[in-house]
C-alpha positions as CSV (number, residue, x, y, z in Angstrom):
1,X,-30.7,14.9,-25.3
2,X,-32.2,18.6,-25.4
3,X,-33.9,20.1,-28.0
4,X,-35.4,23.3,-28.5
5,X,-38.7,25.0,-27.6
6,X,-40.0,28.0,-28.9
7,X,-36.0,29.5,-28.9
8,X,-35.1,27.8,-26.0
9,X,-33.0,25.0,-24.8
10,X,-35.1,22.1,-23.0
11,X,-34.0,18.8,-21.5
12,X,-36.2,16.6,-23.5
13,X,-39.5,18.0,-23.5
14,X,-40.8,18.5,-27.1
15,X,-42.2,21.7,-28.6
16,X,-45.4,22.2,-28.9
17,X,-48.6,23.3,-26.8
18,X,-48.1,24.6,-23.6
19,X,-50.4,21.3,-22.1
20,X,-48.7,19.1,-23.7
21,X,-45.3,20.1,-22.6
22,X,-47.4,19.6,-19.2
23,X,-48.4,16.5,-19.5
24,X,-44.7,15.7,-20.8
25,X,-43.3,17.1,-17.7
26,X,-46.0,15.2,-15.3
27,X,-44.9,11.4,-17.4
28,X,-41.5,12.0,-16.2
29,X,-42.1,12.4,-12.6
30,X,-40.4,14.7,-9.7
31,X,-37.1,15.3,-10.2
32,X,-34.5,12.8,-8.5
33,X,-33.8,15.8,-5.6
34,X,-37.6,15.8,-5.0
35,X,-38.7,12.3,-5.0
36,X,-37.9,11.8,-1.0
37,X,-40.4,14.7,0.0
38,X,-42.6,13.8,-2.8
39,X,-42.7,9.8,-1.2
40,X,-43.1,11.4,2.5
41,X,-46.0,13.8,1.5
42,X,-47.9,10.9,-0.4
43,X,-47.1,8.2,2.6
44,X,-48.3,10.3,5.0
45,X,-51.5,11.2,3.1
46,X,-51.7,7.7,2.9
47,X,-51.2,6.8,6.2
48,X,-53.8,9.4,7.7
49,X,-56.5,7.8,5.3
50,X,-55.7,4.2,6.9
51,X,-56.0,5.3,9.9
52,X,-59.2,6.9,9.2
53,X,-60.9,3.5,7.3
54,X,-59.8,1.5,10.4
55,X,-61.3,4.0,13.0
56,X,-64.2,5.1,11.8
57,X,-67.1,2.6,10.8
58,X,-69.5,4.4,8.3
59,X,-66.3,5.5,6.3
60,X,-66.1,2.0,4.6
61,X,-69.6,2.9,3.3
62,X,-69.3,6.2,2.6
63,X,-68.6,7.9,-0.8
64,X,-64.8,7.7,-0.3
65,X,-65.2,3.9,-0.2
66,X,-63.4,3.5,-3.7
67,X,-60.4,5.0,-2.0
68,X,-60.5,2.9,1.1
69,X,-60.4,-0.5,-1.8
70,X,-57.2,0.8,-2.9
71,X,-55.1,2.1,-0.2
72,X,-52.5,-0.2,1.4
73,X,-53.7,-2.1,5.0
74,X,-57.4,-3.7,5.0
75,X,-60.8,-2.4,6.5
76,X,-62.5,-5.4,7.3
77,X,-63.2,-6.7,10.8
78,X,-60.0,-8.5,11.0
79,X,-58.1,-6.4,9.1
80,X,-58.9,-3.1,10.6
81,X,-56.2,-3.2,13.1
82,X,-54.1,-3.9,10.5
83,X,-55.2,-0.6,8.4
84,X,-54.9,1.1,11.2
85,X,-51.0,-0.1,12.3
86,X,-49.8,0.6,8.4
87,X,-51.3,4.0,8.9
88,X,-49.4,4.8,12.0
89,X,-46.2,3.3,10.2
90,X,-46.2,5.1,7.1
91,X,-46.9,8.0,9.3
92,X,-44.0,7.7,11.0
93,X,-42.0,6.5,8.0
94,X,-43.0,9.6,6.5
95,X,-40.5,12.3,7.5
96,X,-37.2,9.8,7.2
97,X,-38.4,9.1,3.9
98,X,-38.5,13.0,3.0
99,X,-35.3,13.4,4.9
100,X,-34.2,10.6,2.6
101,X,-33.1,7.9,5.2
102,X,-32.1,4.8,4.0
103,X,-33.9,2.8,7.1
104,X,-36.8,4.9,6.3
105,X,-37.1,3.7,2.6
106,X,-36.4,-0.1,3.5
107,X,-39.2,-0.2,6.0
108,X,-41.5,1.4,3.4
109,X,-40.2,-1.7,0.8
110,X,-41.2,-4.1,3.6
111,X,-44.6,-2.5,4.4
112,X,-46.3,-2.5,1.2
113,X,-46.0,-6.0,-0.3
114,X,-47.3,-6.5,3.6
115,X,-50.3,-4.0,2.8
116,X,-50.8,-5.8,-0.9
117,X,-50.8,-9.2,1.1
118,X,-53.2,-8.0,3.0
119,X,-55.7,-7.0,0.5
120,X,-55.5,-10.3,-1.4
121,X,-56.0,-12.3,1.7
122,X,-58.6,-10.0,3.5
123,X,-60.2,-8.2,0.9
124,X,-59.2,-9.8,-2.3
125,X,-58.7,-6.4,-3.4
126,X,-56.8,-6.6,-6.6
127,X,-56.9,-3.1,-7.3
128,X,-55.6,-2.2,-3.4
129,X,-52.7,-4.9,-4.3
130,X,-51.4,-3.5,-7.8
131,X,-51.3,0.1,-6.3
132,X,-49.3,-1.3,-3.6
133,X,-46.8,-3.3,-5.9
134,X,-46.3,-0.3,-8.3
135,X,-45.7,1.5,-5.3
136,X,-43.1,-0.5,-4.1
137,X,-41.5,-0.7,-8.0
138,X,-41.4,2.5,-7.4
139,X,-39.3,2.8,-4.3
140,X,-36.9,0.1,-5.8
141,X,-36.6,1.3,-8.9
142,X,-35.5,4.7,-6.9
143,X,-33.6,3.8,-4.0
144,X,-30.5,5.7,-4.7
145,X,-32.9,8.8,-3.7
146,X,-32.6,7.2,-0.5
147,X,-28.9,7.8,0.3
148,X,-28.9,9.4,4.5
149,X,-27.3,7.2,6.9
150,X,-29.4,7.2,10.1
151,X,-29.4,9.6,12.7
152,X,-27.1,8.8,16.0
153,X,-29.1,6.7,18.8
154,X,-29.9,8.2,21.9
155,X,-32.0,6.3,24.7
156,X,-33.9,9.4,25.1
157,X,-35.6,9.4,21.7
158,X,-36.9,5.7,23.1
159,X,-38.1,7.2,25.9
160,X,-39.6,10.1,23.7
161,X,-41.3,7.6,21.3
162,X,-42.7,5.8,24.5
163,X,-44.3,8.5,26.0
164,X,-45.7,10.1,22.8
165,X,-46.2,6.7,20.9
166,X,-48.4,5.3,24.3
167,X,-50.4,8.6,24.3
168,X,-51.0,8.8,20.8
169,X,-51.7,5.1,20.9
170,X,-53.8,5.9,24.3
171,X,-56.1,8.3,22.4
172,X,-56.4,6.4,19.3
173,X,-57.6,3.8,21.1
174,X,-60.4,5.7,23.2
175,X,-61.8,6.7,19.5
176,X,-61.9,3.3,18.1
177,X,-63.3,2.1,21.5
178,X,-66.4,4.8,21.2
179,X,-66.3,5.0,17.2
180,X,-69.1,1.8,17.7
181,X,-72.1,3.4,19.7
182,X,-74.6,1.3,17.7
183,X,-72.9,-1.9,18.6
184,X,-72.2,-1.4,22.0
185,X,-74.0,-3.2,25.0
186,X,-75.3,-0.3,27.5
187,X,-73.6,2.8,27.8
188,X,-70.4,2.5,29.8
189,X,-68.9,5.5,31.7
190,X,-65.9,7.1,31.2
191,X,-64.0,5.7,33.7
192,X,-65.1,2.4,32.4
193,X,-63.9,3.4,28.8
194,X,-60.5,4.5,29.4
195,X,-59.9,1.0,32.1
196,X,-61.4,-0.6,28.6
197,X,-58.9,1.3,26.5
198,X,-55.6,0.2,29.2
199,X,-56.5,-3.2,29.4
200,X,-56.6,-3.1,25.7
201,X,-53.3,-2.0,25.0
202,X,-51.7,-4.3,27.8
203,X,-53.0,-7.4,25.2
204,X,-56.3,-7.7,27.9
205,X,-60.2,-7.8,27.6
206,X,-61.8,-5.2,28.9
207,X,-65.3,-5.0,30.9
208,X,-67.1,-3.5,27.5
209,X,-69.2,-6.2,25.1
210,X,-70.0,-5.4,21.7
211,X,-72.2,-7.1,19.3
212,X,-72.3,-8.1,15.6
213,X,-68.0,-9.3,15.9
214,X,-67.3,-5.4,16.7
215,X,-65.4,-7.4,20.1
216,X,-62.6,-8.7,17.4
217,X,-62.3,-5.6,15.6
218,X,-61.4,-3.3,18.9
219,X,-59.6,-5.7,20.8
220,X,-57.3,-6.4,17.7
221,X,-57.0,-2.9,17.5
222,X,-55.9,-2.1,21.1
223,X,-53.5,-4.9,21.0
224,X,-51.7,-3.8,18.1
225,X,-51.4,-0.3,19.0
226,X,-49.8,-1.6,22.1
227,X,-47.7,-4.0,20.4
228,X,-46.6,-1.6,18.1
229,X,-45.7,1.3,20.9
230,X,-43.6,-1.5,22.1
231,X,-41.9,-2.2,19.6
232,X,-40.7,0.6,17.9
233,X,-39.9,2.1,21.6
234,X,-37.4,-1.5,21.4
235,X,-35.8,-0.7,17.9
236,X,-34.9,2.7,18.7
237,X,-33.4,1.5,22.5
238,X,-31.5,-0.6,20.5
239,X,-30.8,0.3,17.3
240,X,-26.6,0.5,17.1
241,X,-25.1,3.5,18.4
242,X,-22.7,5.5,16.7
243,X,-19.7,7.5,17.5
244,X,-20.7,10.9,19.0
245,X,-18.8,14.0,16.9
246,X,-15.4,14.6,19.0
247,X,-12.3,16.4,18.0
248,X,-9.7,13.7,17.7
249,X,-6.0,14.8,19.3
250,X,-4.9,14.4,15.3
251,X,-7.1,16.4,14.2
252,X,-6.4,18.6,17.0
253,X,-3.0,18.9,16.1
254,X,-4.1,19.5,12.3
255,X,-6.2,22.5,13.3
256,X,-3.2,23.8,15.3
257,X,-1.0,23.6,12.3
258,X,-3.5,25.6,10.0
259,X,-4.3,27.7,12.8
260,X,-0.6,28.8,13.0
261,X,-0.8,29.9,9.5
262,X,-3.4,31.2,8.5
263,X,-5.1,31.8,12.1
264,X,-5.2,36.0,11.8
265,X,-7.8,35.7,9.3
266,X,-10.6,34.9,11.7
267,X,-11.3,36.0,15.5
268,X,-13.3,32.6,15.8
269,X,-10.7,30.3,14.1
270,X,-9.5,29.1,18.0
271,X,-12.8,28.3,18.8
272,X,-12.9,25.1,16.5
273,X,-10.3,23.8,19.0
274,X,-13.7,22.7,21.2
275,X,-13.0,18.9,21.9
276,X,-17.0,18.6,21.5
277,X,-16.8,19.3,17.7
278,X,-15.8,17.5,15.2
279,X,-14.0,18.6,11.7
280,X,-13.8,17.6,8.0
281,X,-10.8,18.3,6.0
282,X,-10.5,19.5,2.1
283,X,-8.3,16.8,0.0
284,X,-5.7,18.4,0.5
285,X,-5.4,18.9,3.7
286,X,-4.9,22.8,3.8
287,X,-8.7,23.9,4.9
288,X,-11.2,22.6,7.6
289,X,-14.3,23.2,9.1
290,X,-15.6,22.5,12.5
291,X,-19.0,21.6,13.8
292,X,-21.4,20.3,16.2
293,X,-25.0,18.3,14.9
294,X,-27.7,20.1,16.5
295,X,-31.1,19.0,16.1
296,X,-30.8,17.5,12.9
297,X,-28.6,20.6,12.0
298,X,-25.4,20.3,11.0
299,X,-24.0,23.9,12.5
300,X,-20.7,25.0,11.2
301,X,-19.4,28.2,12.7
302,X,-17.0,31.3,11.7
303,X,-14.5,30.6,8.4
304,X,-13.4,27.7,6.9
305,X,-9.8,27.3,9.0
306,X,-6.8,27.0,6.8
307,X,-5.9,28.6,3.5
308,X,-8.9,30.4,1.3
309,X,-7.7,28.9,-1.8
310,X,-8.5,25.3,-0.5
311,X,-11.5,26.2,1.7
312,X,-14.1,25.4,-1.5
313,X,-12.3,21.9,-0.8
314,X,-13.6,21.9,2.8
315,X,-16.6,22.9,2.4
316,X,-17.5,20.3,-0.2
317,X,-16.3,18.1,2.5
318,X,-18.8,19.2,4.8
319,X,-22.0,19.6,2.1
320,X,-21.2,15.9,1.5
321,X,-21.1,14.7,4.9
322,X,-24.2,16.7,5.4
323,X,-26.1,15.2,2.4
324,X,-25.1,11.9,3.8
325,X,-26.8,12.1,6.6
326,X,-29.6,14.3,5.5
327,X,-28.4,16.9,7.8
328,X,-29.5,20.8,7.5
329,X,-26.4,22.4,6.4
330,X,-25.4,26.1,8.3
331,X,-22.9,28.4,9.1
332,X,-23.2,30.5,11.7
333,X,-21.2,34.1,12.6
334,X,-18.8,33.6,9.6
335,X,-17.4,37.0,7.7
336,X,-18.4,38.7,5.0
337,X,-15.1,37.0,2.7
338,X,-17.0,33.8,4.5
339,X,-20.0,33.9,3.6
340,X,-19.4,35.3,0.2
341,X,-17.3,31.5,-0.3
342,X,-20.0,29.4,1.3
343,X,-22.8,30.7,-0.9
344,X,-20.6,30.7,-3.7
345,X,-19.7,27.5,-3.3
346,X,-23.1,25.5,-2.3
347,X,-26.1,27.9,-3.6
348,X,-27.0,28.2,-0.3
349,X,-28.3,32.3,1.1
350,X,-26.7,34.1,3.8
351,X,-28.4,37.0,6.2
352,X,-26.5,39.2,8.7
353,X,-26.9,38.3,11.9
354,X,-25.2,40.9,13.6
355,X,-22.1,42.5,14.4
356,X,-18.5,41.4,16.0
357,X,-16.6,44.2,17.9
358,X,-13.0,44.7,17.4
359,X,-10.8,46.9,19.4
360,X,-7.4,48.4,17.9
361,X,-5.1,48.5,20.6
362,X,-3.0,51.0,18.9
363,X,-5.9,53.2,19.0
364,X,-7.3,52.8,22.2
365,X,-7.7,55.4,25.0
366,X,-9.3,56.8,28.3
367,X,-9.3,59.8,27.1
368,X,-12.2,62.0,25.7
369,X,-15.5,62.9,26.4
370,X,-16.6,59.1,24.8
371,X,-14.7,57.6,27.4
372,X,-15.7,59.0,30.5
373,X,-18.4,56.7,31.8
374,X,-15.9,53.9,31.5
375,X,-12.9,56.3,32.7
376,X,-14.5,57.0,36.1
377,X,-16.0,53.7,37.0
378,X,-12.5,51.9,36.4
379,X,-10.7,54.8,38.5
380,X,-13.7,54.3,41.0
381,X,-12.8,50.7,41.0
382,X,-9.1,51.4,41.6
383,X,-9.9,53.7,44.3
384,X,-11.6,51.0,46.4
385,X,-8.6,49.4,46.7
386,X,-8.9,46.6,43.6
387,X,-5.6,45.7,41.6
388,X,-5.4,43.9,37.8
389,X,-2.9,41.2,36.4
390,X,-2.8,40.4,33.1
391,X,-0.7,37.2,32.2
392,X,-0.5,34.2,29.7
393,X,-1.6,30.9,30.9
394,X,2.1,29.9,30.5
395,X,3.2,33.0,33.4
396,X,1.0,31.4,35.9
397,X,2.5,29.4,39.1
398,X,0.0,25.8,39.4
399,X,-1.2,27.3,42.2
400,X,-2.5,30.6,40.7
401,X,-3.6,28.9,37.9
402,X,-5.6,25.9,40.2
403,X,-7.2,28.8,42.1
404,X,-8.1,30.6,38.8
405,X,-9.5,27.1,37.5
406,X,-11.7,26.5,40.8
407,X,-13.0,30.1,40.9
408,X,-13.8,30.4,37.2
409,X,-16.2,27.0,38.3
410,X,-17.6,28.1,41.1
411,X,-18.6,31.6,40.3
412,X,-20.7,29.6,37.4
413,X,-24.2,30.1,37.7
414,X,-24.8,26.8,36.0
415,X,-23.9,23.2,36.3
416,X,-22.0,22.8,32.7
417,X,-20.0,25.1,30.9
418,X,-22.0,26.0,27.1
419,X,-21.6,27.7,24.3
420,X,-20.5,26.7,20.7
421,X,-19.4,29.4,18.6
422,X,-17.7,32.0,21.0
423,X,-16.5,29.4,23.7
424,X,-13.4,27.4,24.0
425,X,-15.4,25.9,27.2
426,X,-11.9,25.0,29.3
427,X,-9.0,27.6,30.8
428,X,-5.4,26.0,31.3
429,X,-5.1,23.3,29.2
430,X,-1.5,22.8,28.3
431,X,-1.7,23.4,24.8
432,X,-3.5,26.7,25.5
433,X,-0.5,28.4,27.5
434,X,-0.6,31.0,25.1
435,X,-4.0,32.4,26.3
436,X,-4.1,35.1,28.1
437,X,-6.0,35.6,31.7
438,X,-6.6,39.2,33.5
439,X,-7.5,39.0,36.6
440,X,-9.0,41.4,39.6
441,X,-7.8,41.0,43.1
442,X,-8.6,42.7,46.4
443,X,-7.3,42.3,50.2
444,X,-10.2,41.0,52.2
445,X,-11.6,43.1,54.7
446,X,-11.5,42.7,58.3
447,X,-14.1,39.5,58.9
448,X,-14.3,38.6,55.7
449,X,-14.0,34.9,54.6
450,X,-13.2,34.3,51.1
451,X,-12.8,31.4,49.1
452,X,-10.3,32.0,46.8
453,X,-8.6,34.2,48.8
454,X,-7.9,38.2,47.5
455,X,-9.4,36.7,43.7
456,X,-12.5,38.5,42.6
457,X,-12.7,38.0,38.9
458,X,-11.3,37.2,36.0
459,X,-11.1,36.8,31.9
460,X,-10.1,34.2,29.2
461,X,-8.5,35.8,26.1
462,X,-7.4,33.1,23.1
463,X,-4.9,33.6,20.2
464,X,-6.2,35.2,17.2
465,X,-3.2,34.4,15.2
466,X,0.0,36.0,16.4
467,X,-0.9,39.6,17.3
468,X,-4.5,39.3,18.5
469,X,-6.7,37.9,21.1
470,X,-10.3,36.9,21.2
471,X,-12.5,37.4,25.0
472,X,-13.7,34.0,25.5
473,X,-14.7,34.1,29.3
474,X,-15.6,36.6,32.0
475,X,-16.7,35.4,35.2
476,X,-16.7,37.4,39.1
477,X,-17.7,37.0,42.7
478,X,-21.3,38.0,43.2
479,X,-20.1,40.1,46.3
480,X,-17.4,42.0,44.4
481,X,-18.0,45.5,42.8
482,X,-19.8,46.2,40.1
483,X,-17.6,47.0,36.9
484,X,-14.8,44.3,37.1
485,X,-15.7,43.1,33.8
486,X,-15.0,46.8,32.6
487,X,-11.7,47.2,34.7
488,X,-10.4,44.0,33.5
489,X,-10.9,45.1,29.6
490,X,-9.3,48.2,30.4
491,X,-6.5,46.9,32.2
492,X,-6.1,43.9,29.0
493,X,-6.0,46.5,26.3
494,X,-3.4,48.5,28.5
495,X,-1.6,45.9,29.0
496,X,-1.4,44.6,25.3
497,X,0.9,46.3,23.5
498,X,4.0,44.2,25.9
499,X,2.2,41.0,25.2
500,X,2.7,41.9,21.4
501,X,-1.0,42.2,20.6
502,X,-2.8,44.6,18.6
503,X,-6.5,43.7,18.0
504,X,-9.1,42.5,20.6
505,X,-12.3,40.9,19.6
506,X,-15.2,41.5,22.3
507,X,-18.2,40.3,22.4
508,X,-20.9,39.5,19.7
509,X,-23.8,41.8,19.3
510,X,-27.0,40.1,17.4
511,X,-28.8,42.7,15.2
512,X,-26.9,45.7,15.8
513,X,-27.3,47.4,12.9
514,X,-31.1,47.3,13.3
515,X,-30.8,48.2,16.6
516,X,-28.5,51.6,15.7
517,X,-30.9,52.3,12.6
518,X,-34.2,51.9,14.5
519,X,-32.8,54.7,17.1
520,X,-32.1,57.5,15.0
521,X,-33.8,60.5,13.6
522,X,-36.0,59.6,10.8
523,X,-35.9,56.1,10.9
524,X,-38.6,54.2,9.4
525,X,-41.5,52.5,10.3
526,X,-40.3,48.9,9.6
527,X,-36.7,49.4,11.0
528,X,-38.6,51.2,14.0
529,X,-40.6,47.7,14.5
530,X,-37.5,45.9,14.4
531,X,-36.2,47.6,17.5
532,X,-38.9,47.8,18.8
533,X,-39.0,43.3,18.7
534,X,-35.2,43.8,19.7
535,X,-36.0,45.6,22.4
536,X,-38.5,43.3,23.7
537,X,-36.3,40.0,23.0
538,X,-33.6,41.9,24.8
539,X,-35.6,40.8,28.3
540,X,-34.6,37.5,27.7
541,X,-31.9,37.3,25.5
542,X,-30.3,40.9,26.4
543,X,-30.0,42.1,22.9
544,X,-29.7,45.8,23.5
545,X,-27.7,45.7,26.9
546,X,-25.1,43.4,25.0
547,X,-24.5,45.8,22.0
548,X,-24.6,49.0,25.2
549,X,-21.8,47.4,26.8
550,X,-19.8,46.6,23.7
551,X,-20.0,50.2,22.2
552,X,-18.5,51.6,25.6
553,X,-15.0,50.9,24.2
554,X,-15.6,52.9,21.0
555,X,-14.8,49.3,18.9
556,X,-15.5,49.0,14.8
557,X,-17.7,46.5,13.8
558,X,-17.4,43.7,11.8
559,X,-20.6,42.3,10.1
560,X,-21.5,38.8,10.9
561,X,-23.7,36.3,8.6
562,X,-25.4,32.9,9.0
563,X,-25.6,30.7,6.0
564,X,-28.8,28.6,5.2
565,X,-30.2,26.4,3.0
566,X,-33.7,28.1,2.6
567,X,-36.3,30.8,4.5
568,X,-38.1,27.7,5.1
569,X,-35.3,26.4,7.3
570,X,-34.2,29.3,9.1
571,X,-36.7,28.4,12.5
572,X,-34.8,25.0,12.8
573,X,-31.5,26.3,12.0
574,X,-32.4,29.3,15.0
575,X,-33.4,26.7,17.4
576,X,-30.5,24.5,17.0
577,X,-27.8,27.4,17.1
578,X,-30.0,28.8,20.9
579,X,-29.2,24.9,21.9
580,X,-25.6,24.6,21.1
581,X,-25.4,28.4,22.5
582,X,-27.0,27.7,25.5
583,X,-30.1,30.1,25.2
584,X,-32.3,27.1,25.6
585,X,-31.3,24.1,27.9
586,X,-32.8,20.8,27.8
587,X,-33.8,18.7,31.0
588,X,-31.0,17.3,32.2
589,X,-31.7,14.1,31.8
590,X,-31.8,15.0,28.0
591,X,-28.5,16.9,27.5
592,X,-26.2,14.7,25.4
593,X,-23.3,17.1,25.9
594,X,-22.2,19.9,27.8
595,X,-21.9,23.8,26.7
596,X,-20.9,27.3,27.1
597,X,-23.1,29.6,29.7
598,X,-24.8,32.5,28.4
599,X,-24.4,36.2,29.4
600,X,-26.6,37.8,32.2
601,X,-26.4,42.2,32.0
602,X,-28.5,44.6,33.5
603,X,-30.3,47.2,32.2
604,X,-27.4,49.7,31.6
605,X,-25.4,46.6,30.1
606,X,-23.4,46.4,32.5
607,X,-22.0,42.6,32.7
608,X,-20.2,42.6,36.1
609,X,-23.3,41.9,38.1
610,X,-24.2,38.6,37.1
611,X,-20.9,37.2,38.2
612,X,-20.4,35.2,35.0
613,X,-20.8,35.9,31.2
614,X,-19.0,33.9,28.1
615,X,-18.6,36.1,24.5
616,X,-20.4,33.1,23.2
617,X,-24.2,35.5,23.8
């Protein structure tokens, strides 16, 4: 029911004073949307003051003492390695539960009428016990808050709990074993502290002797750290695993279908064809979108594939399955019609990333005065005796295309192909004989011993609906000229117009715009400061050399966005699209999948001299 409050609508909070509409307000509680981080926030206050009244001594004593009475876990001698093991649990329950994990949320209903049992038994605390009850009421009485499935289960988050979990528990455990100077016989070294502290955790007496009990209250403590570093290191090794996100052949041949359709609308749209993403589909069948689960983000990327009355359809589909699983929703590189249908569509903001280059075939040339750098170091190419072929995938013999295949892999300056976005991450595929590959040969010379024989480099172009193609790969031999990459866009756009196409999209260029405004006459002093950061990120990430090499071919650009939930997120949802790009690479040990390789350009952005570079940078 709503009434009305000075003029204006309100969902049941009466008129009146401002404080009492307050208090009103406050009675009610958090909204539904806000009672997991709400839960999280107060468990992990909760937990940190456990784990405070276990470790410390004079804090049972202390002014906060009333507080210690009524929080959940005991801090008496027996009890304070259980205060101290709730503490560490709720800790750890904490982020699930603001993530809203179901697992999270039952393990928080089994831990409190644990915490209320203790305080009846150890401390007949009936005011600890009531506040642990109404806490758990008030977890059951909201579990539909607490919807997310659980993550997938990788053995490398055991491992990861093991080592942090048995440090943590490690230096925990030196501060309970030193927290009791008054009761402890002598004064030990060390050395003699930390063997104290090992033994401890392994379940064993150490060499140090306390007096007044104090000998219970460590050793219980030590124990039941180690017990529990054990044991949640075995629940996570073995919780049940879950299907990894892979593009099913149906829903391969789906994606084709719509692709066939409606696949001029976006430069990208082939790129959902990766067979390490997976894809939801609107109702009806007509819209899709593709993605990859990234850190806890789930990373969609370009348009919605299919027709643009049914993508609000899709993307429903993918908010859902997002919310599910209490993944962080995002979109990166999609267009401006894109983004304008994703924010639309889920409240969620957008920011331009950057800019796609496009090439009109129709109105590309050598000619002119713009053209001349790239004019003379293709005819400089030519003259030292180099020759192009541009061909589908479908011209090619098996053999050329098996000595393609081999070279593109070995001229690779890493171990697995990445990318996410920009990559289709395989060349040759039988369903893919409508790609297009240019390639750059030259005779040996005398002596000479080459691998793939007269092969020097060569590109991956993919369909961008019937008339256009998208670069998806360009990789060279390290000893070949520089400029191949140059040559071999040249010699693709001459070539176009017989293969029937009429657009080319290049490569991606991250904060161009800020880059072009920060370098002109009268630019000001925050868009000078931006450059300037560009600039400096471009040592790493070659920024500015990409955008350099792009705007030799006199392209338009395309504006770019990347859809997000909140500001807040934007540092997570930047971290998980440099993983699934390939800017950042886990140990190996701890990839789960492989990707796409990242561009390497000089300082004139030229590309050909790092013998490999994918559009996906």
């Amino acid at each position: 029911m709503s009434v009305r409050v000075d003029g204006k609508k309100s969902d049941g909070v009466p008129s009146g004073p401002k404080w009492l509409s307050g208090l009103a307000r406050i009675a009610r509680g958090p909204r539904p949307e806000r009672v997991p981080a709400v839960v999280g926030t107060v468990a992990a206050l909760i937990g940190l003051a456990d784990i405070a009244a276990g470790v410390i001594p004079r804090f049972r004593w202390s002014k906060v003492h009333s507080l210690a009475e009524v929080l959940p876990g005991s801090v008496t001698q027996l009890a304070a390695a259980g205060s101290i093991i709730v503490g560490i649990l709720l800790l750890m329950l904490a982020h699930g539960l603001k993530r809203a994990k179901k697992r999270a949320w039952l393990a928080a209903v089994v831990v409190l009428p644990i915490g209320a049992a203790a305080q009846l038994i150890y401390r007949h605390s009936y005011a600890g016990a009531i506040l642990s009850l109404l806490l758990f009421i008030y977890l059951v009485g909201h579990s539909k808050a607490f919807y997310a499935l659980p993550d997938p289960r990788s053995r490398w988050k055991a491992l990861a709990n093991f080592i942090l979990m048995g440090a943590f528990s490690f230096g925990l455990g030196w501060v309970i074993v030193g927290s009791h100077p008054k009761q402890m016989v002598g004064d030990p070294p060390v050395l003699e502290q930390i063997e104290h502290v090992i033994w401890g955790l392994f379940g064993f007496e150490g060499s140090i002797r306390y007096t007044g009990g104090v000998d219970y209250t460590v050793g219980y403590s030590l124990g039941a750290l180690g017990l529990l570093t054990v044991a949640t290191t075995a629940y996570l090794a073995f919780l049940p695993a879950y299907p990894a996100p892979v593009l099913t052949e149906q829903d391969e041949d789906k994606l084709r279908e719509l692709l066939a359709k409606h696949g001029e609308r976006d430069s990208l749209g082939h790129f959902a064809l990766r067979r390490d993403k997976s894809v939801v589909f609107s109702p009806s069948g007509k819209a899709a979108v593709s993605y990859r689960v990234v850190s806890g983000v789930m990373l969609a990327s370009g348009d919605p594939i299919g027709d643009v009355e049914a993508w609000p359809g899709a993307i429903e589909q993918f908010m859902e399955l997002a919310k599910r699983h209490s993944w962080t929703p995002a979109v990166a590189g999609c267009s401006e019609t894109g983004g304008e249908v994703w924010t639309r569509e889920t409240g969620l903001d957008a920011l331009e990333m950057g800019d796609e280059a496009i090439v009109d075939v129709a109105d590309f040339s050598l000619t002119g005065r713009s053209m001349r750098n790239v004019r003379q170091m293709v005819k400089r190419i030519e003259r030292n005796g180099y020759s192009t072929k541009v061909r589908r995938v479908g011209d090619l013999t098996p053999e050329e295309l098996e000595a393609v295949q081999k070279a593109a892999n070995a001229w690779r300056d890493t171990e697995d192909e990445r990318g996410f976005s920009m990559a289709l991450g395989r060349i040759g595929d039988p369903k893919d004989l409508d790609a297009i590959i240019a390639t750059a040969h030259k005779d040996p010379e005398e002596g000479e011993d080459l691998a793939f024989g007269d092969l020097r480099a060569m590109q991956h172009y993919v369909p961008w609906g019937k008339d256009g193609s998208s670069l998806e790969l360009m990789r060279r031999d390290r000893s070949a000229d520089p400029g191949m990459n140059e040559l071999l866009i040249v010699a693709f756009l001459q070539a176009a117009p017989e293969l029937k196409i009429k657009r080319l999209s290049l490569n991606f260029a991250f904060f161009r715009s800020a880059l072009e405004r920060g370098g002109k006459l009268g630019a000001g002093p925050v868009v000078r400061i931006q450059r300037t950061v560009l600039i400096f990120l471009s040592r790493w990430f070659q920024i500015e050399s990409l955008y350099k090499f792009n705007e030799k071919f006199r392209p338009r650009w395309e504006p770019r966005f990347i859809v997000f939930p909140t500001s807040r997120d934007l540092p997570r949802i930047g971290f998980a699209m440099m993983q699934a790009e390939g800017f950042l690479e886990l140990p190996r040990l701890l990839r789960r999948r492989p990707t796409e390789p990242k561009p390497e350009l000089d300082d004139e952005g030229t590309l050909a001299e790092q013998g490999e570079v994918t559009r996906a940078a």
